[in-house]
Backbone as numpy.savetxt, mean C-alpha at the origin, in Angstrom:
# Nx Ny Nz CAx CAy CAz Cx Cy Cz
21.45 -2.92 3.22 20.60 -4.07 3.35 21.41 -5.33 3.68
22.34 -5.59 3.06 23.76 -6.33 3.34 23.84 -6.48 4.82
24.29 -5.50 5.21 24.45 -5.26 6.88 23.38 -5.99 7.81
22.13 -5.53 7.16 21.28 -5.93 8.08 21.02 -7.49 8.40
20.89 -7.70 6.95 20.96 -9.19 6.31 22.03 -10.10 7.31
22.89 -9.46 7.28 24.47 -10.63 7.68 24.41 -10.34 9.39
24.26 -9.48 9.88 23.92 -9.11 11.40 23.03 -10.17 11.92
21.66 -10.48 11.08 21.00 -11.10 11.81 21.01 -12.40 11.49
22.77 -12.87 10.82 22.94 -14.02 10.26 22.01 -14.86 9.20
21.44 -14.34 8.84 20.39 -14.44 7.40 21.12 -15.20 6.37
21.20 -16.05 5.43 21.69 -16.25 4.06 20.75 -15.81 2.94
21.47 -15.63 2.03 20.33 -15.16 0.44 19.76 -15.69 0.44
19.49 -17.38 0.72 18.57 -18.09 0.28 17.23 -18.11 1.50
17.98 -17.92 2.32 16.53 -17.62 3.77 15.94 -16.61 3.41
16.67 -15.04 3.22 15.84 -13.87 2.83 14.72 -14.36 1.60
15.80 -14.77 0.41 14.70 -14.88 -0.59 13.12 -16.00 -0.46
13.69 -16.93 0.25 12.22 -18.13 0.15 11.31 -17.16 1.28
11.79 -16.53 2.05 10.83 -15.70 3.21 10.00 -14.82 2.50
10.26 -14.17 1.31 9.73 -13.52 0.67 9.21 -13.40 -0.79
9.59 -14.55 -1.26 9.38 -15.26 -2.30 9.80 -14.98 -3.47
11.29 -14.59 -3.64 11.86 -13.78 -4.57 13.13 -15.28 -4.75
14.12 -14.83 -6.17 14.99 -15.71 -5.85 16.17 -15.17 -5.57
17.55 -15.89 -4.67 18.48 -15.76 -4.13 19.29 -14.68 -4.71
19.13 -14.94 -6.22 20.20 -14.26 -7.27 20.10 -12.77 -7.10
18.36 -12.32 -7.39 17.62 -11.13 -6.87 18.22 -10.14 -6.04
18.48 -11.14 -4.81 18.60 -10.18 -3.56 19.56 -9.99 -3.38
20.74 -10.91 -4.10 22.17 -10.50 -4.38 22.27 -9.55 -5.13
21.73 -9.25 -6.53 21.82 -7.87 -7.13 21.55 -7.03 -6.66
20.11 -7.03 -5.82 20.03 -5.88 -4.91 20.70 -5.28 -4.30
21.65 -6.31 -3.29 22.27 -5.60 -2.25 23.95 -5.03 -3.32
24.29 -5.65 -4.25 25.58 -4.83 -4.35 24.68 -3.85 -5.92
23.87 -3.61 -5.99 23.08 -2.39 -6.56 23.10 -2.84 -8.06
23.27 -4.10 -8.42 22.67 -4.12 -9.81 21.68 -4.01 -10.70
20.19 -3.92 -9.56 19.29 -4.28 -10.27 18.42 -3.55 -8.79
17.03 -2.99 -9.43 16.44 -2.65 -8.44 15.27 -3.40 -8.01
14.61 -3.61 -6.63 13.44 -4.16 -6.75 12.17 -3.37 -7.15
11.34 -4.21 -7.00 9.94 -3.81 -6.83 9.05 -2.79 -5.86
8.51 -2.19 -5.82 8.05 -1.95 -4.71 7.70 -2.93 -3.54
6.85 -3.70 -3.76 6.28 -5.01 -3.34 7.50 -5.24 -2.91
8.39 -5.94 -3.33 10.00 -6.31 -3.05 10.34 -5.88 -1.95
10.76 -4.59 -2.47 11.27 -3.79 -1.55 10.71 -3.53 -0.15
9.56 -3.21 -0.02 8.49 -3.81 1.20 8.83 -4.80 1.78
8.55 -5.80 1.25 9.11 -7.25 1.80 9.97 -7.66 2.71
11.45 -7.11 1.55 12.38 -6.69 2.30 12.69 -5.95 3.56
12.23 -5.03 3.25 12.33 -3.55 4.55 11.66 -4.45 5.95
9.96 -4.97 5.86 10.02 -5.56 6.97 10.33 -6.71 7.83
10.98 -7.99 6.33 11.59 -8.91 6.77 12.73 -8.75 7.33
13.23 -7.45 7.09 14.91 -7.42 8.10 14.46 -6.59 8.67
13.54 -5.75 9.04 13.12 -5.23 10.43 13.72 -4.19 10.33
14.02 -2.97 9.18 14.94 -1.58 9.21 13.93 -0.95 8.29
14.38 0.07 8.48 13.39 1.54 7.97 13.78 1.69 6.68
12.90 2.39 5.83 13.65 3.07 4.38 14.82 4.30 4.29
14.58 4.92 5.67 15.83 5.57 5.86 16.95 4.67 5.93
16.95 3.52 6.44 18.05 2.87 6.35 18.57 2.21 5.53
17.42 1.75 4.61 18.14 1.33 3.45 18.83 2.79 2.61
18.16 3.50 2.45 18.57 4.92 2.07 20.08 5.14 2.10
20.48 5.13 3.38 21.40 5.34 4.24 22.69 4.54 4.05
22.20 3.58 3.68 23.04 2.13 3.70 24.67 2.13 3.25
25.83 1.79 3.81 27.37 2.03 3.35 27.61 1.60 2.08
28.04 2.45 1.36 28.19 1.90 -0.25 29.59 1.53 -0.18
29.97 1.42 -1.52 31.64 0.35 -1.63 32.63 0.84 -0.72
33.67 0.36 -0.11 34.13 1.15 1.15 34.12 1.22 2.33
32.43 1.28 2.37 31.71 1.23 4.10 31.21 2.91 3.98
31.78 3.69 3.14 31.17 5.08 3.14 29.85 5.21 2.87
29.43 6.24 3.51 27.65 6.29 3.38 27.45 7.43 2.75
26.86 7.42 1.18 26.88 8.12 0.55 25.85 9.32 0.88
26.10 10.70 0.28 25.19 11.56 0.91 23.64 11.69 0.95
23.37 12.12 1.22 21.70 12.38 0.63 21.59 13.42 -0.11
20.61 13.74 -1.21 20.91 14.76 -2.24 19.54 14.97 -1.82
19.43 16.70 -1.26 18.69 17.53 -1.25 17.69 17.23 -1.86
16.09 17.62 -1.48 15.27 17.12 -1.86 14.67 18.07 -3.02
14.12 18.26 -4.01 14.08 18.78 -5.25 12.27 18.75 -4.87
11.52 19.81 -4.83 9.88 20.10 -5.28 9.84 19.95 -6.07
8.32 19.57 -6.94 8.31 19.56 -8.09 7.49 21.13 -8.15
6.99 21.55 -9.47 6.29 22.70 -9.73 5.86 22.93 -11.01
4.99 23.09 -11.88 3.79 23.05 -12.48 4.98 23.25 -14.03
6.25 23.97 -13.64 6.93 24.08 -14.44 7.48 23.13 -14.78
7.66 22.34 -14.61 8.57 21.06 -14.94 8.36 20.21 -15.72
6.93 20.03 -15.92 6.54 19.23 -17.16 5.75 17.56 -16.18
6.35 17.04 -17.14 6.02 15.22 -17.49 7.28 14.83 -16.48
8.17 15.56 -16.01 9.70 14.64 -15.44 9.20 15.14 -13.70
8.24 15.95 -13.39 8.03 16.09 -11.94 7.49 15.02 -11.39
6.38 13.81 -12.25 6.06 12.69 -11.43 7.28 11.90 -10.85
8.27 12.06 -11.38 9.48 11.31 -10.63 10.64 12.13 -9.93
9.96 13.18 -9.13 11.07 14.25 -7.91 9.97 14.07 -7.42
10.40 14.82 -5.65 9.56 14.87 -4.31 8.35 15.44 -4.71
7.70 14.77 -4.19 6.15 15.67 -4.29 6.14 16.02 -2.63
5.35 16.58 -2.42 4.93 16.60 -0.75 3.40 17.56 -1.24
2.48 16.71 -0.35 1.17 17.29 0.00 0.81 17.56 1.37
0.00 18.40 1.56 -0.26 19.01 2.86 -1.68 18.01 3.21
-1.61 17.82 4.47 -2.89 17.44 4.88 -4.01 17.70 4.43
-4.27 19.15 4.42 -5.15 19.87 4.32 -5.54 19.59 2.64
-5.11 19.46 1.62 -4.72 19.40 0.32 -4.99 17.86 -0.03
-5.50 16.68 0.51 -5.83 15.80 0.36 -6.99 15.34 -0.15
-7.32 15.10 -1.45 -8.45 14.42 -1.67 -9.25 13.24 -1.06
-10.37 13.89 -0.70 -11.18 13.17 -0.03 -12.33 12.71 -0.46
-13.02 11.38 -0.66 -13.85 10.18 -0.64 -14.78 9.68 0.56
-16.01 10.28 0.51 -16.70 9.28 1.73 -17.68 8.77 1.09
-17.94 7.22 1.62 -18.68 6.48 1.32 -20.03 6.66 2.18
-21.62 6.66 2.17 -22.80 7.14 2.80 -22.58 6.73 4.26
-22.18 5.45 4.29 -22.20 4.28 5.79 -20.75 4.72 6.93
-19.89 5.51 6.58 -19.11 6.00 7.26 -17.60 5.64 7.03
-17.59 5.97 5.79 -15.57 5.30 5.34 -15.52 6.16 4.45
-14.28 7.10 5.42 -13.40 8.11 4.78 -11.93 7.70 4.02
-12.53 8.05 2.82 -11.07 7.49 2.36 -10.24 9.01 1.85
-8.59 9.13 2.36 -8.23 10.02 1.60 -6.56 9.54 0.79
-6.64 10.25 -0.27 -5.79 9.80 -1.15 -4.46 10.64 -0.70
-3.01 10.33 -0.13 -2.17 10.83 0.29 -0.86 10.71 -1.34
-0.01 11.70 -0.86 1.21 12.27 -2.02 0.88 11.12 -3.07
1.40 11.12 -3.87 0.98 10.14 -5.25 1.85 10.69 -6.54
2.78 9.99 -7.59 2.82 10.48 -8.78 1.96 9.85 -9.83
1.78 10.85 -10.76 0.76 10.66 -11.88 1.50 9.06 -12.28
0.09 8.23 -12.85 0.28 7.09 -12.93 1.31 6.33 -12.27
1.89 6.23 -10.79 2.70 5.39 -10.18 1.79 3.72 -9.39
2.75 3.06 -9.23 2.36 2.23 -9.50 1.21 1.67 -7.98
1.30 2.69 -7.55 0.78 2.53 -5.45 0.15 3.78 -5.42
-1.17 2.58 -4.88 -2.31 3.88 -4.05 -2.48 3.90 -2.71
-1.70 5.27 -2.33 -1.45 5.25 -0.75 -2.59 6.14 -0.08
-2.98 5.65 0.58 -4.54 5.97 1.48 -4.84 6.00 3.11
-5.09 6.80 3.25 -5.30 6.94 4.65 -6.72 7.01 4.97
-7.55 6.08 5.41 -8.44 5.49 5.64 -8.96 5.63 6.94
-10.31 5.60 7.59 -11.18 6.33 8.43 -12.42 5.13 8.10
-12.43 4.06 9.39 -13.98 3.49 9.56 -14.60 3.76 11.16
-15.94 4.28 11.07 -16.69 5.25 11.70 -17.20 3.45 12.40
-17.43 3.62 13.31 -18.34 2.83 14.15 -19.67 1.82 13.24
-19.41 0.78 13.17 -20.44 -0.22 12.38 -20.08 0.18 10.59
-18.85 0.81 10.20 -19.04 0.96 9.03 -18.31 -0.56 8.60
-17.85 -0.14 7.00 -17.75 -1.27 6.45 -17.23 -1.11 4.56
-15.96 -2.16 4.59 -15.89 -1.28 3.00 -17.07 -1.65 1.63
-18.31 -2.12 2.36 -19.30 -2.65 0.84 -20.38 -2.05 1.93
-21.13 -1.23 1.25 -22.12 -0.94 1.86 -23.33 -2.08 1.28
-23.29 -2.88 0.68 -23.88 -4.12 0.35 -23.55 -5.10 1.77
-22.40 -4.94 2.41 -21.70 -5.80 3.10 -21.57 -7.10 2.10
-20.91 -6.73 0.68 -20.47 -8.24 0.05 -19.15 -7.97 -0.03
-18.43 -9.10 0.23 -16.79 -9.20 0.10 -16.62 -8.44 -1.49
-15.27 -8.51 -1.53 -14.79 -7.78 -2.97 -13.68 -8.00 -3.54
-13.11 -7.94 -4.40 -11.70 -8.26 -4.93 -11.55 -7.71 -6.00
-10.19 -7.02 -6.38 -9.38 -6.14 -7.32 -8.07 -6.66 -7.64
-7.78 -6.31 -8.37 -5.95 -6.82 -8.77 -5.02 -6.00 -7.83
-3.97 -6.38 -7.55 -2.90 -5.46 -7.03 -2.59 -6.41 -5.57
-1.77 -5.74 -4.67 -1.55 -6.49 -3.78 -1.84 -5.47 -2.40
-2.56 -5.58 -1.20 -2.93 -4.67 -0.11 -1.64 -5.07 0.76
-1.18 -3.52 1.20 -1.00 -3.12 2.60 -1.50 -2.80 3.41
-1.62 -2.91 4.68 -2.40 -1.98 5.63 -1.58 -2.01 6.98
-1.62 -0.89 7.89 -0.98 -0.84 8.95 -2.22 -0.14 9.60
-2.54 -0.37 10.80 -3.51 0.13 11.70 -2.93 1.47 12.37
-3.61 2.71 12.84 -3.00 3.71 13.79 -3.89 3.70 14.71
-5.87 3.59 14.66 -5.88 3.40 16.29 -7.31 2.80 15.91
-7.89 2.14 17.00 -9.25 1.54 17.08 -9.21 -0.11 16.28
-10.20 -0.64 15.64 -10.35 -2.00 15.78 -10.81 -2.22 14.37
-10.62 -3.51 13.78 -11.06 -3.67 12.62 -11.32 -5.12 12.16
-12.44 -5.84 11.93 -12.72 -7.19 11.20 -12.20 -7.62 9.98
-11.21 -8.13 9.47 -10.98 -8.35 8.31 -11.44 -9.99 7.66
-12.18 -9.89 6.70 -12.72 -10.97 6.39 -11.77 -11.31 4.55
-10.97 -12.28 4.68 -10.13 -12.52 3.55 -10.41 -14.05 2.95
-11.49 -14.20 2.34 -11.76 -15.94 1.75 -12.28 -15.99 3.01
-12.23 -17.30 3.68 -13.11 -17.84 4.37 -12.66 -17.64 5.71
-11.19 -16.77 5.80 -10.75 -16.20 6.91 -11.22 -15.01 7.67
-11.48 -14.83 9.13 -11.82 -13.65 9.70 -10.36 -13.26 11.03
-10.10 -12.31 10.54 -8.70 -11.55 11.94 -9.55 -10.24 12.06
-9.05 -9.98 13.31 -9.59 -9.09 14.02 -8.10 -8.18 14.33
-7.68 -6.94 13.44 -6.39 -5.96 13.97 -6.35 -4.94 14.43
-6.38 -4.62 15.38 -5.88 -3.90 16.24 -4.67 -2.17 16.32
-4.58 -1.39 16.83 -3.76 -0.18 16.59 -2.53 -1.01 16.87
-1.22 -0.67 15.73 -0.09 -1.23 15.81 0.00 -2.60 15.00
-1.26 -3.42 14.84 -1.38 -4.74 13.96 -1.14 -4.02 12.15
-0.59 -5.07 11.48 -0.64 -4.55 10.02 -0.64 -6.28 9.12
-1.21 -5.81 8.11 -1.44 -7.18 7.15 -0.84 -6.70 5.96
-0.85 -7.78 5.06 -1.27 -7.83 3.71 -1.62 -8.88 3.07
-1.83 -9.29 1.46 -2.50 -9.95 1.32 -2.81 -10.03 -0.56
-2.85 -10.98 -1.62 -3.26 -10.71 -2.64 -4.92 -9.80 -2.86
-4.68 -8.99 -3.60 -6.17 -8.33 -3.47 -7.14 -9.34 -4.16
-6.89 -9.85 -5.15 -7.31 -10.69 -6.00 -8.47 -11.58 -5.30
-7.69 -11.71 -3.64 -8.57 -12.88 -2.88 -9.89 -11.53 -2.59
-11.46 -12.44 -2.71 -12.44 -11.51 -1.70 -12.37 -11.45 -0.21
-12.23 -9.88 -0.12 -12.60 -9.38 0.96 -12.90 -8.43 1.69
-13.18 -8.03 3.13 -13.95 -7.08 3.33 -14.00 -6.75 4.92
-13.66 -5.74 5.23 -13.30 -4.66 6.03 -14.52 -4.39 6.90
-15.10 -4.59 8.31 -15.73 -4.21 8.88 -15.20 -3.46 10.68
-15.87 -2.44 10.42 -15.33 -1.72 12.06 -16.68 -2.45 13.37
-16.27 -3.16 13.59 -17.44 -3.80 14.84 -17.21 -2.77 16.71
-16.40 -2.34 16.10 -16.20 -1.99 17.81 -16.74 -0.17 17.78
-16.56 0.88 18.87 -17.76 1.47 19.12 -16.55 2.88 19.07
-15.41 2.87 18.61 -14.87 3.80 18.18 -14.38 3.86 16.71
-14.07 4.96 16.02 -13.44 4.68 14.75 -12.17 4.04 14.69
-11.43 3.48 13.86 -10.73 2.81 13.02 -10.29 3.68 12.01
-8.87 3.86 12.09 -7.95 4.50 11.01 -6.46 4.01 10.85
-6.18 4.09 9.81 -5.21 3.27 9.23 -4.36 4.08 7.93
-3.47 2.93 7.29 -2.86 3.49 6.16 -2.98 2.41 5.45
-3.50 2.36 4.53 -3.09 1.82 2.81 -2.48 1.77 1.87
-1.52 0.86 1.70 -0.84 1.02 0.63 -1.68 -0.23 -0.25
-2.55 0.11 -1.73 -2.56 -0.85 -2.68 -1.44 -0.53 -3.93
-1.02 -1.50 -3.84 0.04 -2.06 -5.11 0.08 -2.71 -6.40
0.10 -2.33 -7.52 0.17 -3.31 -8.88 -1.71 -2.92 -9.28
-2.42 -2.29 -8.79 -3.85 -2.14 -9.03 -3.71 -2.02 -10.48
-4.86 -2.66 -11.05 -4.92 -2.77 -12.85 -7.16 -2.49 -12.61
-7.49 -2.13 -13.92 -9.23 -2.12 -13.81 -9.31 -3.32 -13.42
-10.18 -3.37 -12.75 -11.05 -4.79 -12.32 -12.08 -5.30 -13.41
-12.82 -4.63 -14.64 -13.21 -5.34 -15.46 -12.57 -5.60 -16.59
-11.32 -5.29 -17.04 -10.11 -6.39 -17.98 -9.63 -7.65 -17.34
-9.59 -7.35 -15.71 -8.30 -8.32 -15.29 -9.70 -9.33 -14.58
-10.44 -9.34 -14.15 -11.08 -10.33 -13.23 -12.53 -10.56 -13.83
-12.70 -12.36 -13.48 -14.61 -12.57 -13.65 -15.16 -12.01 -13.65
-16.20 -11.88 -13.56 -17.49 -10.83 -12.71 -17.72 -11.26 -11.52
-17.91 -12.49 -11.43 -18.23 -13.27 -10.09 -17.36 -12.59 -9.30
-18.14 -12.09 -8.19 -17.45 -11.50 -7.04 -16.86 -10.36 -6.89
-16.79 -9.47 -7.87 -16.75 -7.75 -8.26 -18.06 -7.39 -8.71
-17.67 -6.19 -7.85 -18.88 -5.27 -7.46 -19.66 -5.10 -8.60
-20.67 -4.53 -8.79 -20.90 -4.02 -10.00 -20.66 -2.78 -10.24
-20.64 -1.63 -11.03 -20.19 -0.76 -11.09 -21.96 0.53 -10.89
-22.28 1.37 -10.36 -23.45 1.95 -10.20 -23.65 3.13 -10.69
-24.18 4.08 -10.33 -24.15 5.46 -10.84 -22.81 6.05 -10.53
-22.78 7.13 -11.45 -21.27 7.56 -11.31 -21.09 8.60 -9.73
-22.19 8.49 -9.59 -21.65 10.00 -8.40 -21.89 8.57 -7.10
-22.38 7.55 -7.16 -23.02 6.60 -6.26 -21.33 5.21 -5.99
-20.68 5.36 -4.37 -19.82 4.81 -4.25 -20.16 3.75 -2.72
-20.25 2.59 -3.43 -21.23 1.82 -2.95 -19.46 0.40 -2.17
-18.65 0.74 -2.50 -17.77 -0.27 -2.05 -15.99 0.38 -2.17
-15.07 0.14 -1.60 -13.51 0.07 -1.88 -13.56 0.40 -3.53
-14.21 -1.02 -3.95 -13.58 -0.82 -5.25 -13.85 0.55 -6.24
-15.09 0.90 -6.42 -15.74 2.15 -6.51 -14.85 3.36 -5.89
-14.63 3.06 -4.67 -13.31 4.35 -4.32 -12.17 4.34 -5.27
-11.49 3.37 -5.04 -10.38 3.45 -5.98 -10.28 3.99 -7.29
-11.61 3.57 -7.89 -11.52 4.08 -9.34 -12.00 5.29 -9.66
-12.55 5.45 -8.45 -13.10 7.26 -8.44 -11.50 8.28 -7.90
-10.98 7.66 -7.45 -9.91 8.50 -6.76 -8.79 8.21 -8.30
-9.12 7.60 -9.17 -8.23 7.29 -10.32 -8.47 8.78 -11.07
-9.69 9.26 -11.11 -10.22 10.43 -11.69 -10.17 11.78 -10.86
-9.64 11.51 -9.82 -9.41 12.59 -9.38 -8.02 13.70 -9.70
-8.12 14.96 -9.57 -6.75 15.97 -10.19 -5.61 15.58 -8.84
């Protein structure tokens, strides 16, 4: 990260205010005292414009690039210590969520209670994430990266329109709400981050209400149904 950092003539203190961390932070980071966040680490990865293989990768003391250690499955045997080795899920093996109005949500690799819900997401022509069409808001912080077709994003009193290849994010906290206006589907990836229940952490004003249990009427309703899923 060092490398990348000093290549593109960066100082600690530019990285950190760009991303809103402090200087000291990103100094521990890079000579490995301290780890970030996910969120962080995100941040990072696309404010210097390099892959997680590369941080991965990165020359440790020396300039040597330490190896990569074989990737370890987990398996039913292992207990409570497999949420933290490789998982890998198959496509096919993906839990899947559709909402009546046309939003496929599916829940991709995941460890038990980690802290990111990664989603690969599907809006069908005129769909929309509130089948109320009311904005919405949850705790945690959204990713999203687009893979093809068109999408309205309505965030507070803001409307962007993103595109295949466009990606956002954003406090979830703020209301908002996801509409496909254009005449093909819309699919994407999701990463939500730091997600906590929405009725400990937030008002009522402006979260959904919660409906019948088999009845998934908005995002937020997905999420917490995909919380209950095996």
């Amino acid at each position: 990260m060092r490398t990348a950092r000093v290549a593109k003539g960066l100082s600690l203190r530019t990285v950190a205010a760009a991303i809103g961390v402090s200087a000291s932070l990103i100094s521990q980071v890079e000579t490995g005292k301290t780890r970030p966040s996910v969120s962080t680490l995100y941040a990072l990865v696309n404010f210097l414009g390099i892959s997680f293989d590369d941080l991965v990768g990165d020359a440790g003391p020396g300039g040597a690039v330490p190896p990569r250690a074989a990737p370890r499955f987990a398996s039913a045997s292992d207990g409570p210590q497999a949420a933290t080795r490789t998982t890998v899920q198959h496509g096919a093996d993906n839990p899947v969520l559709e909402m009546q109005n046309g939003v496929r949500w599916e829940r991709l690799a995941t460890g038990t209670g980690g802290p990111v819900d990664p989603l690969l997401v599907t809006y069908e022509p005129g769909a929309s994430s509130s089948i109320e069409g009311k904005m919405m808001r949850h705790t945690g912080t959204e990713y999203a990266y687009l893979l093809s077709g068109e999408l309205t994003v309505h965030v507070d009193f803001d409307t962007f329109v993103i595109q295949a290849g466009d990606s956002l994010n954003f406090d979830s906290v703020r209301p908002h709400m996801y509409v496909n206006n254009g005449s093909v589907p819309a699919r994407g990836l999701w990463f939500v981050v730091g997600r906590r229940d929405v009725s400990e952490n937030l008002p009522t004003s402006g979260v959904p209400k919660p409906g019948p249990a088999d009845q998934l009427n908005s995002a937020v309703d997905i999420l917490q149904a995909m919380d209950k899923l095996s």
